[in-house]
N, C-alpha and C positions, 0 to 999 in steps of 0.2 A: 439502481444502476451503480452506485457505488461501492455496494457491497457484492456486486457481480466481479467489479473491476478488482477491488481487493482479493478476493475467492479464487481469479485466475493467474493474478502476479503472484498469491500465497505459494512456501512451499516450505515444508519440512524444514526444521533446523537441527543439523548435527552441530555438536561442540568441541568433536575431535579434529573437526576441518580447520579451528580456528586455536592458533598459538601465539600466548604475549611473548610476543618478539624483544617489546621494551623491557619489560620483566627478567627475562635470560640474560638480555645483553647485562643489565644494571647489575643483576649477581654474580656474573660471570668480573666485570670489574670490581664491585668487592670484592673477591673473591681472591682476584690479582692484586690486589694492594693490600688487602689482609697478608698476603704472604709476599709483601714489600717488593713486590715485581713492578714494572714500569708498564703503564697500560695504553695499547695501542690501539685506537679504534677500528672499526672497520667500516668503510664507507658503505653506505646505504645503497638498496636498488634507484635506479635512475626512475623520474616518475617520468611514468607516457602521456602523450598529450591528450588532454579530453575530447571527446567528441562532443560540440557543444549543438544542439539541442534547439530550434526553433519552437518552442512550446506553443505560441501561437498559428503557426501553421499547419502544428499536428493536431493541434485542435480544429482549426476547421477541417484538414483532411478524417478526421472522426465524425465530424458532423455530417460530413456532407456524403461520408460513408454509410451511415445512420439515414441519413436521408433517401438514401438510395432503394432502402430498403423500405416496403409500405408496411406500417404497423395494422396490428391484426385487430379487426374491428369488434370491439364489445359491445355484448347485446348483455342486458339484463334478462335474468330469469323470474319466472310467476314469481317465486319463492320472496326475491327481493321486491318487488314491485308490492309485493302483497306486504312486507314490515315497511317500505316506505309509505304506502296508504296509511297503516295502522298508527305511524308512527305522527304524522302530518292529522290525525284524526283525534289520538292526546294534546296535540297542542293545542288544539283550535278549545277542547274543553277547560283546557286550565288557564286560559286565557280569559275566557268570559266570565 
């Protein structure tokens, strides 16, 4: 299940989508006081407010979505039936 869960949030990482912003900024200020210029910041993007996340309600609304759904009923095959005998038939000899 959890690896269902990981497998659908996965996705592709590109590295040209992402730029050290901190890095630029810092060189670009060396850079200004290497050449004895007076350095003037520049104010950051405003940060937005988070959407915060009941995590326990989205859990039960998972569960009970999950629940909703009847899971599909397993029957074993001869095939298993037949190493589970065999297998239940070694123990019983190296026991005695």
């Amino acid at each position: 299940m959890a690896k269902s869960l990981v497998d659908s949030l996965a996705a592709g990482w590109d590295p040209s989508k992402y730029t050290d912003q901190y890095r630029e900024n810092l060189m670009k200020i060396i850079r200004a006081k290497a050449k004895g210029k007076k350095v003037a910041l520049e104010a950051g993007e405003e940060k937005r407010p988070a959407e915060v996340v009941d995590l326990m309600e989205r859990l039960r609304q998972s569960l009970a979505h999950t629940k909703a759904k009847p899971a599909k009923a397993t029957t074993k095959t001869d095939k298993t039936e037949k190493t589970e005998k065999r297998h239940r038939h070694t123990r019983r000899r190296s026991v005695a």
